[in-house]
C-alpha positions as CSV (number, residue, x, y, z in Angstrom):
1,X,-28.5,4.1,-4.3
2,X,-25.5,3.4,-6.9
3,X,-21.8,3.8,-6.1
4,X,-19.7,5.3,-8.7
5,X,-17.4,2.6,-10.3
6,X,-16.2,1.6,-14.0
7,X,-17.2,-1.9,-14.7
8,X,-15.0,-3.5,-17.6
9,X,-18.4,-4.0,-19.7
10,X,-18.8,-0.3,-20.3
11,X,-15.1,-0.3,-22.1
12,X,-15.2,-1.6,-25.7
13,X,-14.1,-5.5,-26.3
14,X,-10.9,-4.0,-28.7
15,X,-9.9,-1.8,-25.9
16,X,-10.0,-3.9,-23.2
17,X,-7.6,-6.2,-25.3
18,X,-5.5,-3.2,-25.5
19,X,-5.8,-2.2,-21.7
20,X,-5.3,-5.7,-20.5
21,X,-2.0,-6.4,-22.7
22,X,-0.9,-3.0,-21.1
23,X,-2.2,-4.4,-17.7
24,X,-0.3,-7.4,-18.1
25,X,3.1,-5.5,-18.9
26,X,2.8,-3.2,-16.4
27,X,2.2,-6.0,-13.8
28,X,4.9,-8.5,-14.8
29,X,7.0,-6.8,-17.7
30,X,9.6,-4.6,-17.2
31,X,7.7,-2.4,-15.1
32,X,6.8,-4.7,-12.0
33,X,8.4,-7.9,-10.2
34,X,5.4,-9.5,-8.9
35,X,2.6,-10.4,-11.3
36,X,0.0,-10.8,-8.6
37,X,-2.3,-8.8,-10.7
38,X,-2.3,-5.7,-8.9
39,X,-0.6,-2.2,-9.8
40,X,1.4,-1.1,-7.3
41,X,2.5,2.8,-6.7
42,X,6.2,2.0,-7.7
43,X,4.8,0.0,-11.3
44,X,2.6,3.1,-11.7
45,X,5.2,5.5,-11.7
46,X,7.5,4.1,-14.2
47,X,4.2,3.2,-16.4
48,X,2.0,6.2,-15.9
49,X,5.6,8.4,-17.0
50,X,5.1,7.4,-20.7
51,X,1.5,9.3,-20.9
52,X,3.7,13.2,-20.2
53,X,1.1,14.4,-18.2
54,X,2.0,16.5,-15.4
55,X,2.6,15.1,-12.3
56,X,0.3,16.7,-10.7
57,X,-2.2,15.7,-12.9
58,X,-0.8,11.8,-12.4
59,X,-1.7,12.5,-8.6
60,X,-5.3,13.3,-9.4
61,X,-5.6,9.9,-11.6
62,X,-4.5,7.7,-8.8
63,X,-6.4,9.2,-6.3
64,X,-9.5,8.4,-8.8
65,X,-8.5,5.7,-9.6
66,X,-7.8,4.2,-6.6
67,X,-10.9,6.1,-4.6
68,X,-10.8,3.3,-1.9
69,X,-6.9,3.7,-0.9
70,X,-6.0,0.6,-1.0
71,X,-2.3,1.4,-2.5
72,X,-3.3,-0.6,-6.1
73,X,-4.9,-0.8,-8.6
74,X,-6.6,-4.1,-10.3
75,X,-7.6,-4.0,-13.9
76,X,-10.7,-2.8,-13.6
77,X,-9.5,0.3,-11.5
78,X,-6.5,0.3,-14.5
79,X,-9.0,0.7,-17.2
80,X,-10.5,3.8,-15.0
81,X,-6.4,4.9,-14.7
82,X,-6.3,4.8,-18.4
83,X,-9.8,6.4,-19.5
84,X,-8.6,9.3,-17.0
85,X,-5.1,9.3,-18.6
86,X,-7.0,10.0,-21.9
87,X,-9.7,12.6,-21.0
88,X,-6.6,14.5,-19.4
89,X,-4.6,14.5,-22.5
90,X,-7.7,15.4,-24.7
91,X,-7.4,18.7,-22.2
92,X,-10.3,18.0,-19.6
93,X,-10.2,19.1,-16.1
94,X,-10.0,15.7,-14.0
95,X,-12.8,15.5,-11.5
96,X,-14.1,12.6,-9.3
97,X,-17.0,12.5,-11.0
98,X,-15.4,13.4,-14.6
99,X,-16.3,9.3,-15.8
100,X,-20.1,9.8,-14.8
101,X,-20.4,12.6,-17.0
102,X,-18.6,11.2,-19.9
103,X,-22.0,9.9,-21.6
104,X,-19.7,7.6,-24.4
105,X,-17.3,5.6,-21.6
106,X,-16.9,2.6,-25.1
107,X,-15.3,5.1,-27.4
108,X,-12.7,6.5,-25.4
109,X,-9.6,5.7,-27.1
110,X,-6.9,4.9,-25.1
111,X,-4.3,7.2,-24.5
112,X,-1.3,8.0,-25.9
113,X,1.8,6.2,-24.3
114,X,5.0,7.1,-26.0
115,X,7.4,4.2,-26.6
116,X,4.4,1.5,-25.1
117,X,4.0,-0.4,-27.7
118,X,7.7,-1.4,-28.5
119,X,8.1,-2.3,-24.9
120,X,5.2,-4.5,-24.7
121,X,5.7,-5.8,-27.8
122,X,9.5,-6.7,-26.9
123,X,7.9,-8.5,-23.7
124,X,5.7,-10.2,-25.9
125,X,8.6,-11.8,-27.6
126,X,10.6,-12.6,-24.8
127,X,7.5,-14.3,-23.2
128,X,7.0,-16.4,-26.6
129,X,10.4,-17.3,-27.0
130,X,10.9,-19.3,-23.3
131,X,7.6,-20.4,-23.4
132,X,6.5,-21.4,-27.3
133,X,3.5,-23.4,-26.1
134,X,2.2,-20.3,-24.3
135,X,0.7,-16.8,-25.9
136,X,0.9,-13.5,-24.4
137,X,3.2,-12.6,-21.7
138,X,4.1,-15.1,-18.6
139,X,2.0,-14.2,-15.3
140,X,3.6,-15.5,-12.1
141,X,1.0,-16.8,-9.8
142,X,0.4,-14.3,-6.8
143,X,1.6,-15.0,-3.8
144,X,-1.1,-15.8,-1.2
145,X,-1.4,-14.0,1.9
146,X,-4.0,-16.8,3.0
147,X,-1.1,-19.3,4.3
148,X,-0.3,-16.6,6.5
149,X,-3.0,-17.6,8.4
150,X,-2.0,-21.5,8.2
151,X,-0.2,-23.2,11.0
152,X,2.0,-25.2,8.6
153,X,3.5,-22.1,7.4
154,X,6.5,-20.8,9.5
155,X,8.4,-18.9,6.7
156,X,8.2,-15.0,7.7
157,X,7.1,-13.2,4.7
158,X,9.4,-9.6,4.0
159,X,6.7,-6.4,4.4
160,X,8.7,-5.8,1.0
161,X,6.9,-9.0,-0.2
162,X,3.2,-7.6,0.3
163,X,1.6,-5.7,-2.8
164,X,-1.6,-3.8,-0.8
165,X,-2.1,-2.2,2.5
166,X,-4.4,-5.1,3.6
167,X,-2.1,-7.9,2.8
168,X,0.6,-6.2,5.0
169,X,-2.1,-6.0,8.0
170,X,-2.4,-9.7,7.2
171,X,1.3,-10.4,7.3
172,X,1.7,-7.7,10.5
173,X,-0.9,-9.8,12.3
174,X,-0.1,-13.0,12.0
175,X,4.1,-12.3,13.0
176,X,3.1,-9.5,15.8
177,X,-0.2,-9.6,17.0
178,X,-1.6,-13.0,16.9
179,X,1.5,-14.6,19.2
180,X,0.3,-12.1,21.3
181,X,-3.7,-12.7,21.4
182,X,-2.8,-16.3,21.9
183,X,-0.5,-16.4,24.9
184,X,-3.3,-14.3,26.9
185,X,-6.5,-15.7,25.4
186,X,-7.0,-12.3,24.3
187,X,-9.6,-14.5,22.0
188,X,-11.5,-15.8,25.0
189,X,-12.2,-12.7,26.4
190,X,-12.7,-9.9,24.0
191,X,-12.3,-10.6,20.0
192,X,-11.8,-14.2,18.7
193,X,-9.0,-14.6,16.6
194,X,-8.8,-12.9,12.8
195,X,-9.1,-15.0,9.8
196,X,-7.9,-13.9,6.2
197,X,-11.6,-13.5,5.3
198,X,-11.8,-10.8,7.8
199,X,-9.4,-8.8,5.9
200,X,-10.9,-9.2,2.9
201,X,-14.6,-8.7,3.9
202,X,-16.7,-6.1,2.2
203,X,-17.8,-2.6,4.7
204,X,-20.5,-3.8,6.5
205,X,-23.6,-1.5,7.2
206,X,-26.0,-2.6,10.6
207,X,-29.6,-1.7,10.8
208,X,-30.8,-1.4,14.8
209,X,-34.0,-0.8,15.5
210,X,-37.4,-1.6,17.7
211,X,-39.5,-3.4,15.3
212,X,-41.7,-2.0,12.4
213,X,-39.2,1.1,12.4
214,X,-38.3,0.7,8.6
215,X,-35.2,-1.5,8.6
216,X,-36.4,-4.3,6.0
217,X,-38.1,-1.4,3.8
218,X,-34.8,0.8,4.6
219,X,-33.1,-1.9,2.9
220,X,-35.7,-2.8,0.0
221,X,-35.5,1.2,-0.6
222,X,-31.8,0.9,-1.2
223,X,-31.6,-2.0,-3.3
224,X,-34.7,-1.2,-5.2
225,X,-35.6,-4.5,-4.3
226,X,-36.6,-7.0,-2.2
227,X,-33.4,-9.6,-0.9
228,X,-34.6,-13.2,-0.7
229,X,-36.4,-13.7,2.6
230,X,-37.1,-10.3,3.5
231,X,-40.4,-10.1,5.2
232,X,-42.0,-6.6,5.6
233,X,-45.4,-5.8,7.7
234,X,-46.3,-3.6,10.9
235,X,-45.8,-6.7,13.0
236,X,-42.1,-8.2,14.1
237,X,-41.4,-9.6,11.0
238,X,-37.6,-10.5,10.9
239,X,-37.5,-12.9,13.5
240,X,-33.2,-13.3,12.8
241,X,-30.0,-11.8,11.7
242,X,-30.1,-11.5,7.8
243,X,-26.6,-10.7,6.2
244,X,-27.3,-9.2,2.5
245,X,-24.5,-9.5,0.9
246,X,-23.6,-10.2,-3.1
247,X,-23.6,-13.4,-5.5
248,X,-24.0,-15.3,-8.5
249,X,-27.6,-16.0,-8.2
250,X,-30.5,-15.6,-5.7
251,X,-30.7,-17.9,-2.6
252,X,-30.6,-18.2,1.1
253,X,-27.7,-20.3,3.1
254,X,-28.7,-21.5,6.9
255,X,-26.5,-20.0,9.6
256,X,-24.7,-23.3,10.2
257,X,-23.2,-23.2,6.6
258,X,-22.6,-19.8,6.4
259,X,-20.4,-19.6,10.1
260,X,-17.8,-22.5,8.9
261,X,-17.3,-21.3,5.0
262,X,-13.4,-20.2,5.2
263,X,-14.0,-17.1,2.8
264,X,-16.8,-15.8,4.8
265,X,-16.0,-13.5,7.7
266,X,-18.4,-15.3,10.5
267,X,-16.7,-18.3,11.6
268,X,-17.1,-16.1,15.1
269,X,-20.4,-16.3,15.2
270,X,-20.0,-20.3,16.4
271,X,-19.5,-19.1,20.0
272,X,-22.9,-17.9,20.5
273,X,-24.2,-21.9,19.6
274,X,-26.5,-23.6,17.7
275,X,-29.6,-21.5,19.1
276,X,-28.3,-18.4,17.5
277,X,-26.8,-20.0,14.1
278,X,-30.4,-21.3,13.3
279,X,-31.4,-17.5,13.7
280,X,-29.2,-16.3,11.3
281,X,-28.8,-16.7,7.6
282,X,-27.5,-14.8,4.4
283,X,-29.4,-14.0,2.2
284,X,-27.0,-13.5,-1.6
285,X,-28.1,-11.9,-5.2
286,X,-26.8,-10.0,-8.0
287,X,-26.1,-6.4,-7.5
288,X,-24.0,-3.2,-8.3
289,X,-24.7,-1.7,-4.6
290,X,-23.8,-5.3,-2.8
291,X,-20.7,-5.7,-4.6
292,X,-19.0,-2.7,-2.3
293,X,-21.6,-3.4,0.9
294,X,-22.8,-5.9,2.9
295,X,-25.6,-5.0,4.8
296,X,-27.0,-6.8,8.0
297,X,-30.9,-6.9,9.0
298,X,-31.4,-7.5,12.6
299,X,-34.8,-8.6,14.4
300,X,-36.3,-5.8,16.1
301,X,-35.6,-4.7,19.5
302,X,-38.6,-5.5,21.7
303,X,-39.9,-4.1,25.0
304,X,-40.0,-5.2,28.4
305,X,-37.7,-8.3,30.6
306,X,-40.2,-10.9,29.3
307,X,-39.0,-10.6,25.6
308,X,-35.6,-10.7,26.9
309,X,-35.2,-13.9,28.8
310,X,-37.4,-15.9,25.8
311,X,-34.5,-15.1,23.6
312,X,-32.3,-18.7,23.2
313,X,-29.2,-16.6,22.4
314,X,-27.2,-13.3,23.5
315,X,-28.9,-11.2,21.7
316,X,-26.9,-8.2,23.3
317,X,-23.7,-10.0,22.7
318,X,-24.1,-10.7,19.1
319,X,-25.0,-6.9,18.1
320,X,-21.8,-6.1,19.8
321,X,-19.8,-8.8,17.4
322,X,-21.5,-7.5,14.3
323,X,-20.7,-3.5,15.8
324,X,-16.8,-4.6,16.0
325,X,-17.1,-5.7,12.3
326,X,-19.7,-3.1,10.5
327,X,-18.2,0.1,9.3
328,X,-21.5,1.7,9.6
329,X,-24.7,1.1,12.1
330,X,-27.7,2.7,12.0
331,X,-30.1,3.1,14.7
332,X,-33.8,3.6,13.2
333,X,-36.9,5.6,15.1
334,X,-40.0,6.3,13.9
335,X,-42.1,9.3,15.4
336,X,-44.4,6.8,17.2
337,X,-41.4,4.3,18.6
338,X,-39.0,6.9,20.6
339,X,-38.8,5.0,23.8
340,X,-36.1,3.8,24.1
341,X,-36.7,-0.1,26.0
342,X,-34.4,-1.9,28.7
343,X,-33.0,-4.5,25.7
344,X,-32.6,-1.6,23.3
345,X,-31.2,0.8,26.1
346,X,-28.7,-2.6,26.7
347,X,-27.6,-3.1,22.8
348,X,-27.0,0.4,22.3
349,X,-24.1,0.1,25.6
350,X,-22.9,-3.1,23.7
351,X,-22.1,-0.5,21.0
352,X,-19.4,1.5,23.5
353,X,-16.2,1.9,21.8
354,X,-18.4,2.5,18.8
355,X,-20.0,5.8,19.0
356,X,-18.3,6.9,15.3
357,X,-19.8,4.1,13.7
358,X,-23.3,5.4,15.2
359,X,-25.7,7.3,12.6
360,X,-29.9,7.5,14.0
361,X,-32.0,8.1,11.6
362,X,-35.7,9.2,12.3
363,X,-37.6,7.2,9.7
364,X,-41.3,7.6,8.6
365,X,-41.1,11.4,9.5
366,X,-43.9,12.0,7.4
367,X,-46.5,10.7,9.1
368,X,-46.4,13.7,11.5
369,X,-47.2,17.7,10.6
370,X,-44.0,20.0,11.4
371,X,-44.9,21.1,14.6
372,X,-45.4,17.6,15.7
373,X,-42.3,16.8,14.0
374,X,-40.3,19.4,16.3
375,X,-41.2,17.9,19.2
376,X,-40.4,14.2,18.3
377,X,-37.3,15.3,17.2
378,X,-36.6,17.4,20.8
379,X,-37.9,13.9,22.8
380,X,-35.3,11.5,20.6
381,X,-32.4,14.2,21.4
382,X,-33.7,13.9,25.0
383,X,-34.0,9.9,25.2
384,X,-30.8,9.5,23.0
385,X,-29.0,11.9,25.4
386,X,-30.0,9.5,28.6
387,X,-28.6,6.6,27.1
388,X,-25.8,7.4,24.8
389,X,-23.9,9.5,27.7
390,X,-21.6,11.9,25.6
391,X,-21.7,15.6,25.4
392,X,-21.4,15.5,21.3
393,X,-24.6,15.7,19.8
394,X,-25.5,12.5,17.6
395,X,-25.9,13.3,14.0
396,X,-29.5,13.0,13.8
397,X,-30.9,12.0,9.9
398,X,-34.3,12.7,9.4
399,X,-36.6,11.5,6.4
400,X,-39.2,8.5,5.2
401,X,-36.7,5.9,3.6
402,X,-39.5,4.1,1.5
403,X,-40.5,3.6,-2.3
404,X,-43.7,5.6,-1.5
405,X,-43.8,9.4,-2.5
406,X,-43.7,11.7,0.6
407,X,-46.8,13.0,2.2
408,X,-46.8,16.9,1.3
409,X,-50.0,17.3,2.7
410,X,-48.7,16.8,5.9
411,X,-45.1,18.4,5.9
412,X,-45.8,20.8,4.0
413,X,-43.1,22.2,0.8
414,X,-40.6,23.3,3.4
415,X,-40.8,19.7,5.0
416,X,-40.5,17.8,1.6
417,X,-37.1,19.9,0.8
418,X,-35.9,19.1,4.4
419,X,-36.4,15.2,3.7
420,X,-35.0,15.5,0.3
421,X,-31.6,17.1,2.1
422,X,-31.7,14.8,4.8
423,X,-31.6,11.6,2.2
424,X,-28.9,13.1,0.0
425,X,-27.1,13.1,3.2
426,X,-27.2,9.7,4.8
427,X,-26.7,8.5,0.9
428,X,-23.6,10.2,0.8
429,X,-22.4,9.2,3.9
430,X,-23.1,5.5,2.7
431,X,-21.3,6.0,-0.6
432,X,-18.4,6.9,1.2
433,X,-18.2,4.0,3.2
434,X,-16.3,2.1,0.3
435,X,-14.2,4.3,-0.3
436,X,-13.2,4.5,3.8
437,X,-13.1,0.8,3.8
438,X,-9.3,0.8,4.3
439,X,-8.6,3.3,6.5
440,X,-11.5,1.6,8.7
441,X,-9.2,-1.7,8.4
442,X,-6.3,0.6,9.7
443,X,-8.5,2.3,12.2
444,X,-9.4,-1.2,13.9
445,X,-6.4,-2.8,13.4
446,X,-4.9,-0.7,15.9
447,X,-8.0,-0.3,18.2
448,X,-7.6,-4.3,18.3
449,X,-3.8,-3.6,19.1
450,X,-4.3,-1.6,22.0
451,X,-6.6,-3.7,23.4
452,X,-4.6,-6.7,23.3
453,X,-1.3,-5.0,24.6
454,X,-3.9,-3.8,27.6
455,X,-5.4,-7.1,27.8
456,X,-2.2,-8.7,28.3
457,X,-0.5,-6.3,31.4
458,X,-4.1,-7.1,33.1
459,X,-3.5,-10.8,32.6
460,X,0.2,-11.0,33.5
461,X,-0.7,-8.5,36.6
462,X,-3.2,-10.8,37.4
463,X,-1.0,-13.6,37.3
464,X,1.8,-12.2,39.2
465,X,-0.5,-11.2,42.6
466,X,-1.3,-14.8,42.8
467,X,0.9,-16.8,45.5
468,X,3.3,-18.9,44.7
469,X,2.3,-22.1,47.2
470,X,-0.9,-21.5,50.0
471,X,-4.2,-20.1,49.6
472,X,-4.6,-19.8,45.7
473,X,-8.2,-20.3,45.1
474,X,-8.7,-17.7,47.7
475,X,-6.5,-15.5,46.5
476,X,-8.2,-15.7,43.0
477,X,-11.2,-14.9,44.5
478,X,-10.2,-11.6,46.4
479,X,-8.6,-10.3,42.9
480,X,-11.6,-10.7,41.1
481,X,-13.9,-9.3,43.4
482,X,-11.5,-6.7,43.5
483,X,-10.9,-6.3,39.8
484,X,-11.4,-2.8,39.3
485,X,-8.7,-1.8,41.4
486,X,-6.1,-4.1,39.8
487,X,-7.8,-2.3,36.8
488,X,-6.4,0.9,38.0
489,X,-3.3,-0.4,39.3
490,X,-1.9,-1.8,36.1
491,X,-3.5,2.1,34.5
492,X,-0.8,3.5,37.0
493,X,2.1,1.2,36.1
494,X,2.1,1.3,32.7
495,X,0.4,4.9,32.1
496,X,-2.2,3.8,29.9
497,X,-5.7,5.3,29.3
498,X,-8.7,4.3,31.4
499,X,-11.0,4.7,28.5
500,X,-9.2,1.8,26.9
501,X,-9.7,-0.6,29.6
502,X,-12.2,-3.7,29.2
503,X,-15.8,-3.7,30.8
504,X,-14.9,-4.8,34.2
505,X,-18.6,-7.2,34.8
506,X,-17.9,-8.9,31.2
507,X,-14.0,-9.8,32.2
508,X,-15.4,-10.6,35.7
509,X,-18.0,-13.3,34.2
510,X,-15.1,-14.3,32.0
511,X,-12.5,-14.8,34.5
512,X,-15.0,-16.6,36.9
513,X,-14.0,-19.8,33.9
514,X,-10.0,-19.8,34.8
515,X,-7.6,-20.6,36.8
516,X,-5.3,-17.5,37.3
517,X,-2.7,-19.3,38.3
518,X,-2.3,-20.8,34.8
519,X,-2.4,-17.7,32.8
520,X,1.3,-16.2,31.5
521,X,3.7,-14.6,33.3
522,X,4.9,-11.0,31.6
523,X,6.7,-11.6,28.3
524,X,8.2,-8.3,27.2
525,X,9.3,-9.7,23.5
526,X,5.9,-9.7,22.8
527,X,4.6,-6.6,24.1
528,X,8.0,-4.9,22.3
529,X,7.1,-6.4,19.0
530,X,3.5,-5.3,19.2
531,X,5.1,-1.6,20.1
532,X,7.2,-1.9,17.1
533,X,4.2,-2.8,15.0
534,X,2.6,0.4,16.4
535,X,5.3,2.9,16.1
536,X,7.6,1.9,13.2
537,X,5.5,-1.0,11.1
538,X,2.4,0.2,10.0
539,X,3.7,3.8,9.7
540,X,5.9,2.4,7.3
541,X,3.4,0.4,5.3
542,X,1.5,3.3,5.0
543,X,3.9,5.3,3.5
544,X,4.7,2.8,1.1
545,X,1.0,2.3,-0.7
546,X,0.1,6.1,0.0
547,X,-0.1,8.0,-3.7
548,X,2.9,7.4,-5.4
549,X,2.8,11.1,-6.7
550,X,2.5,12.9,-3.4
């Protein structure tokens, strides 16, 4: 599987000179006040002008350009801008996949930009002339949004300040949310608090699954490849979580080192202990498909209470971290696994709140004839429909995702083209995940909103039924035996959707660990700026890295 993108290789070394001299004007000439080396909508404007294309025809570059909406564009998305820019001017029709069919990607020659090169030559000098000992124009450092994050840091950064949509979710978190997630231990009970890494993390793909349903060899197929430490064979081969993710060389880092690396998004993984961190590990290597996705190989589900209770860790409990993470998980069947076990039937409810992340796929199909193949596919509708309790049909993919040719002989012609349909499918669906990537960001950010504003009338309700003198230990009991009521009573108060409301036995086990009595009273400053965020904030960011030219 590849994912469409321009790497700075396939653009000739004299035009990439050329592209990044422009880059470098555009960025901190006359066209842009931060030099952070990104291109925002407002530098792209004034820049893109020179080319006299339409602006329609503008509005179809950036949106190629910048296929994952992220509201910039770095030089290698620039480059991409530019060899667009040109194909348009030579009279083309601008597609999305107009580069991929341009066979010569070296020799396009950049376009033309009328009055460019006096402007960046002007720059040039002005750059020289304050700075003699330096060549080329002066590039301000970027500003990092990682001291957001840092307690030293106090200084409120202006939402004018940020230059993507991501480093104003940063910025919004840290000012609105966080102070919020920290007064009511929102990080105790649900999510553990965000770290810049998890803003800048890579989509994230799951593979679920009982064992020897494909996952490893789902993931060999994609990659071409085996990643270091896979293990494949019909018995229950990977024996922990395996995070695939890209790097310089080939290697595998413990699950110790890999949870307490700052620009790694699993420093949450610590709370399930040392038992589970020696069952994990990342596995890193070069390659095109890993630099947009991170995939994650899980051990296979296995049958029956007794494989349950020898696990050392929560195994339930970490597939539900990893599901609030992943942009994608898939749930792999194979005609001759479709029951559906009590620890599989229990990390599929870990996934509520997650159903649009879900995909199944029904792997190895081709090991059964058609008829047979009917039938498996009516029993997994049937188990999936016991479990997953939603009237929507799940979208159901259905193929042999392996480097071995299909077996003809026993799906016949009709059945090859059906798996051959199926795959370009669930490909497409994964190419698109990159591109999705920020409006997944979005998506959760304001998910994890929600559930902190909820979390905190629940915990300031909680608080405020507790007596002020006698009988407190007491009382704390009767409101947690009674929980689900003061569920429903804060639903009334504040009008708020049940749907959204924690699991009431998880919050129970939690709260068993407090003392009520301690938590915060109500503080409606915090809940007001959280509202703010919701309604005015990230409406507003929004609109400010959307395409410049709609």
């Amino acid at each position: 599987m590849e994912i469409a993108s321009l790497p700075i290789s396939l653009c000739s070394k004299e035009h990439q000179k050329i592209y990044q001299d422009w880059f470098n004007f555009a960025d901190s000439g006359l066209c842009s006040v931060y030099g952070d080396g990104r291109i925002t909508g407002n530098d792209a404007t004034k820049f893109f002008a020179m080319s006299k294309l339409s602006r329609s025809e503008l509005k179809q570059v950036w949106a190629i350009a910048d296929s994952k909406r992220q509201g910039f564009l770095s030089l290698e998305k620039f480059i991409t801008a530019m060899q667009l820019v040109s194909l348009a001017q030579a009279g083309n029709e601008l597609s999305a996949d107009i580069l991929s069919s341009v066979v010569d990607l070296e020799n396009i020659e950049p376009p033309i930009m009328e009055g460019l090169g006096d402007l960046v030559a002007t720059a040039n000098s002005s750059a020289n002339y304050s700075n003699p000992d330096v060549t080329g124009p002066a590039i301000p450092q970027p500003l990092s949004s990682a001291r957001w994050f840092s307690s030293k840091s106090k200084k409120k950064v202006p939402l004018s300040a940020v230059t993507s949509i991501i480093d104003g979710l940063k910025r919004l978190y840290t000012e609105k949310l966080k102070p919020l997630e920290i007064t009511y231990q929102f990080n105790d009970f649900l999510s553990p608090l965000l770290t810049s890494s998890d803003f800048d993390a890579k989509p994230m793909i799951m593979l679920l699954g009982q064992y020897s349903t494909g996952k490893t060899t789902f993931l060999k197929h994609l990659l071409k490849c085996n990643y270091p430490g896979a293990h494949i064979g019909p018995e229950p081969t990977t024996d922990r979580f395996v995070v695939v993710m890209s790097g310089p060389d080939e290697r595998s880092i413990p699950g110790n080192t890999i949870a307490v690396q700052a620009d790694m998004p699993f420093s949450g993984l610590t709370t399930f202990g040392g038992s589970f961190l020696s069952k994990f590990e990342c596995s890193q290597m070069p390659h095109a498909l890993l630099d947009h996705i991170t995939f994650v190989d899980t051990p296979g589900v296995l049958s029956g209470e007794k494989q349950r209770t020898q696990r050392s860790y929560d195994f339930t409990g970490v597939t539900s971290w990893f599901a609030a993470k992943c942009d994608l998980i898939l749930l792999l069947f194979d005609p001759h696994k479709l029951d559906i076990s009590d620890e599989f039937k229990r990390v599929i409810a870990s996934l509520r709140g997650h159903d649009d992340k879900i995909r199944v796929v029904l792997n190895k199909a081709d090991q059964v004839d058609t008829q047979q193949l009917m039938r498996v596919y009516g029993a997994l509708m049937w188990s999936l429909g016991k479990v997953l309790n939603t009237p929507e049909v799940m979208r159901v993919y259905i193929g042999s995702f392996n480097d071995k040719p299909i077996n003809e002989a026993a799906i016949g012609p009709i059945g090859k083209d059906l798996f051959e349909k199926e795959q370009d499918d669930l490909l497409s669906d994964l190419k698109d995940i990159p591109k999705k990537a920020c409006d997944r960001r979005i998506n959760e950010f304001v998910k994890r909103a929600r559930a902190a504003k909820i979390h905190a009338y629940i915990i300031s309700h909680l608080k405020k039924e507790m007596p002020a003198m006698m009988g407190k230990a007491k009382a704390q009991q009767k409101l947690i035996d009674s929980l689900e009521d003061q569920f429903a009573k804060v639903q009334r108060e504040f009008h708020l959707p049940a749907g959204d409301f924690p699991n009431v036995d998880h919050f129970k086990a939690v709260l068993n660990g407090y003392n009520i009595d301690k938590f915060e009273k109500m503080k409606p400053k915090l809940i007001q700026a959280v509202d703010d965020m919701l309604g005015y904030e990230i409406p507003e960011l929004l609109k400010n890295f959307r395409n410049p030219y709609d």
